[in-house]
MIGUVEX-883288 format. One record per residue (C-alpha): x, z, y. Coordinates in steps of 0.02 Angstrom, whole numbers, plus 50000, padded with zeros to 5 digits. Layout:
MIGUVEX-883288
XZY;...
END
This chain:
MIGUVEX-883288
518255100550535;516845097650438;517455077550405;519055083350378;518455093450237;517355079850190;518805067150177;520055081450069;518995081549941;518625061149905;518075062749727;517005076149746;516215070049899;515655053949784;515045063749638;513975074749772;513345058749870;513065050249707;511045057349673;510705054449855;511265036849807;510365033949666;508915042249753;508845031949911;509215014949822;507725019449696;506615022749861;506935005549931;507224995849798;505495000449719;504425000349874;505324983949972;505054973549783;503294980149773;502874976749943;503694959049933;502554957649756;500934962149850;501064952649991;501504936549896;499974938849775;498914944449924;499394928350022;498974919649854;497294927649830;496814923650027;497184903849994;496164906749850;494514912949927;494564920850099;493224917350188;492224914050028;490774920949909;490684915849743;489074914049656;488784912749449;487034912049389;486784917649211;484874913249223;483344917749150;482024912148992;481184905149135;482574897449232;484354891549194;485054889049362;484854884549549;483754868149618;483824858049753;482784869449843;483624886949805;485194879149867;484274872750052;483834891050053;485534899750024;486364885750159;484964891550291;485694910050279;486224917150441;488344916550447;488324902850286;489694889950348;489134876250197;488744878650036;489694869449879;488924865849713;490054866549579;489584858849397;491104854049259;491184842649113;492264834649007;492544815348967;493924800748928;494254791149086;494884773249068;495534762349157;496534743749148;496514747748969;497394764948961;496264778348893;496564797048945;495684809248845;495154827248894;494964825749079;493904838549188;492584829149291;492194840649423;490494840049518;490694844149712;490194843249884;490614835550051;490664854750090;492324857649979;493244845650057;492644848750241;493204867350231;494744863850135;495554849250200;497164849950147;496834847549982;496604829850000;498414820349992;497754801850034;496344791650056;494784805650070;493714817550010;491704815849975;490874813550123;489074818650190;488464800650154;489184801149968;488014816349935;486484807950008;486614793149934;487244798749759;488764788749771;489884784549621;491394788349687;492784799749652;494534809249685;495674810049558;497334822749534;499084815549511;499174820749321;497714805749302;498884794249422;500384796349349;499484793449167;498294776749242;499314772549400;500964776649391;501594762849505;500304758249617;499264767049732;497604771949664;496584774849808;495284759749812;495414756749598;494114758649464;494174771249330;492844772049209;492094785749112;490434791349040;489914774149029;490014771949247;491214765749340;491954774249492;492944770749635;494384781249689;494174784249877;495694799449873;497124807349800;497224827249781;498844835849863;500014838949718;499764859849765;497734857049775;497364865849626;497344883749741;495354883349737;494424899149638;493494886449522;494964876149491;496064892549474;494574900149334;494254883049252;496204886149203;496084904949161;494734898649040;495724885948942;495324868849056;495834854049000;497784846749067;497254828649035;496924827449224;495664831949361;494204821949433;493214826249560;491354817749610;489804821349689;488984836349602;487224827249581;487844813649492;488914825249379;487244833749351;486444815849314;487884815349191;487404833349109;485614828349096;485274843049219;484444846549378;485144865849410;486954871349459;487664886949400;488964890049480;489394889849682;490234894649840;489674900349992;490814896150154;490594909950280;490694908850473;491244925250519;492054937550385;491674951850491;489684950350435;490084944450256;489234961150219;487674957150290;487404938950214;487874942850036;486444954950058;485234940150138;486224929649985;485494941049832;483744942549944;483574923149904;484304925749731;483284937249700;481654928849760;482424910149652;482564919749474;480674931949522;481794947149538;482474948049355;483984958749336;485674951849278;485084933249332;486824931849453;488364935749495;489004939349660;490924940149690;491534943349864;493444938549847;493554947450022;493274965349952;494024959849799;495634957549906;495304975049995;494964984849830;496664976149770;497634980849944;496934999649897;497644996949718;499394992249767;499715004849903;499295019349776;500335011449658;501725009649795;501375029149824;501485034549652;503345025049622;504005030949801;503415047849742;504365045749580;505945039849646;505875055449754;506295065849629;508275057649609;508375063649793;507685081349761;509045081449624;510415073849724;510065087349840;510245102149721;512105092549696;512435096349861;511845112649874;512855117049730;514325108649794;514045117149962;514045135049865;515725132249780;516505125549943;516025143150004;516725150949876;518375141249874;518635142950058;518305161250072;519865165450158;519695153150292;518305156750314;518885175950365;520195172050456;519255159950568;517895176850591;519455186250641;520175174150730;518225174450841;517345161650764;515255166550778;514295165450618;513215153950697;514635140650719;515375144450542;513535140450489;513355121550587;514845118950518;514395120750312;512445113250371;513665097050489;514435093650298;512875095150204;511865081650323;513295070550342;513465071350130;511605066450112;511745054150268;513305045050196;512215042550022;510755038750122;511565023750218;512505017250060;510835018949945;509785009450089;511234994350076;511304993349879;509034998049884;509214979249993;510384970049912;509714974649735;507804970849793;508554953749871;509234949949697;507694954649624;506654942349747;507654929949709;507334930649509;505604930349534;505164922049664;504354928849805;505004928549985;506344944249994;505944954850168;506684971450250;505444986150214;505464997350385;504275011350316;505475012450165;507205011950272;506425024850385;505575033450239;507435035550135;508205039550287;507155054650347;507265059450178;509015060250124;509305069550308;508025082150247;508645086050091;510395088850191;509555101450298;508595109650156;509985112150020;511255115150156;510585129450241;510615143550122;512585138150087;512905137150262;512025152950287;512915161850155;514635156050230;513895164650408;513655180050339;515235182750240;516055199250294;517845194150385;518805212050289;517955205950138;518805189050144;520275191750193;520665204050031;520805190049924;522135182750040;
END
């Protein structure tokens, strides 16, 4: 009885399931996009630096940045996996007579490549024996191939810049440039005439230098990243004679935690919002429960004279109510997918079912059937049968 009554009245049934709709598609549509968003940036952030501390010394009157020896000391910490130097400059790189201007030499170590191997595309990165021996040579990105070596392979060529000449033992991976220095070296304005990468004393040599001020730390275990920054700003400290505001310490790890915290309140706050198109969709049925009452007063009295027991009258009026706000719930949770799938699509990031959201709308929209459906259903219960039937 209650479809039947359900299915007599078509256009009202739409216009009363229409706020649960809107309500339900707002619900998934918001918190499947957002979740799709934060999981594609947090898989981002993780390539750029899980597993990794980043270190930026500011310095002192007394010292400008990290020797030889301060950097022995931070690779003896307890949990340090290898350490990585990083130093940047800028210079024209020439070779069989085509000059490129503008290209980022980048000072590195064997560690870089060791920990990240995939950056390298061919040939190989710097090795152990490079360091040592202050070896001139170098791995360039495929911006500088395609403007030096366009048709041949450059791995075992000469390029030449700041007055040395250096031979190209690899070629970086077309998506290498997913490393926090390389990532902040753009953020900051780098250059796009190319990348080049060599060992970071001889950069140094280059600089007229003998301190770094910038470097990563590779870290065996996560779990106790804790625990070694703290050993990390102990040496720090004891390198610039425990002088405030000498370093930096960024811990992309809790970086990516604070920023998991972040996006769950912010997928809160919007699932909270959209709530509020359900709460209204389920005042439309409660008023659209109340004038169903009122138009079907008479049958309502003959089916009490007749014997029907308030308590069935009343599961009938609550049946219509939750299969109203179940009906918009089901539709909303199709057009909340399809519409976040379109969304995905346009910008970018892999499109996947949200469970917690489904089940989240779901529960919901059955609520809000229950909760605006029992005082009309209750109302119809308690109608007196003599008092119905006089407007027969």
């Amino acid at each position: 009885m209650s479809w039947e009554n359900i299915k007599g009245n078509k256009m009202r049934t739409f216009l009363t399931m229409l706020g649960i709709i809107i309500g339900v598609t707002a619900i998934i549509a918001l918190i499947t996009v957002m979740e799709g968003a934060t999981n594609e940036i947090t898989s981002q952030f993780t390539a750029l630096g899980a597993g990794k501390v980043s270190v930026t010394v500011t310095g002192t009157p007394m010292k400008s940045g990290l020797s030889d020896q301060d950097i022995e000391n931070i690779a003896a910490i307890d949990n340090v996996a290898g350490v990585d130097p990083t130093t940047s400059l800028t210079r024209h790189v020439e070779a069989n007579g085509t000059l490129v201007e503008d290209v980022t030499i980048e000072g590195r170590s064997d560690c870089y490549f060791s920990n990240t191997p995939e950056l390298i595309g061919s040939g190989r990165g710097l090795k152990a024996a490079d360091m040592d021996s202050h070896s001139r040579v170098c791995i360039i990105d495929g911006t500088l191939r395609t403007a030096l070596f366009a048709n041949e392979n450059p791995v075992g060529q000469e390029i030449v810049f700041g007055g040395l000449t250096f031979k190209i033992v690899g070629l970086l991976d077309d998506d290498s440039d997913n490393d926090v220095m390389s990532a902040m070296s753009l953020m900051q304005g780098g250059n796009d005439g190319g990348r080049v990468i060599i060992p970071y004393q001889v950069a140094l040599r280059m600089l007229g230098t003998g301190s770094v001020n910038s470097l990563t730390l590779y870290l065996k275990d996560t779990d106790q990243s804790d625990a070694t920054i703290q050993s990390l700003k102990e040496t720090l400290n004891a390198a610039f004679n425990y002088r405030d505001n000498a370093y930096n310490v960024l811990n992309l790890d809790s970086l990516l935690d604070t920023m998991n915290t972040m996006t769950g309140m912010m997928t809160t706050l919007l699932a909270g919002i959209a709530s509020i198109a359900l709460l209204v969709g389920g005042i439309g049925i409660m008023n659209m429960m109340l004038v169903s009452v009122t138009e079907r007063t008479t049958e309502i009295g003959l089916r009490k004279a007749l014997g029907a027991r308030p308590r069935l009258i009343q599961t009938q009026f609550l049946l219509e109510s939750v299969m109203l706000s179940l009906m918009g719930g089901v539709i909303g949770i199709i057009l909340g997918n399809l519409i976040s799938a379109a969304i995905a699509a346009w910008i970018g990031f892999t499109f996947a079912m949200s469970p917690s959201a489904i089940t989240l709308a779901f529960c919901f929209s059955a609520s809000v059937g229950i909760l605006f459906g029992w005082a009309p259903a209750r109302k119809a219960s308690r109608l007196n049968p003599i008092d119905a039937l006089r407007s027969m």
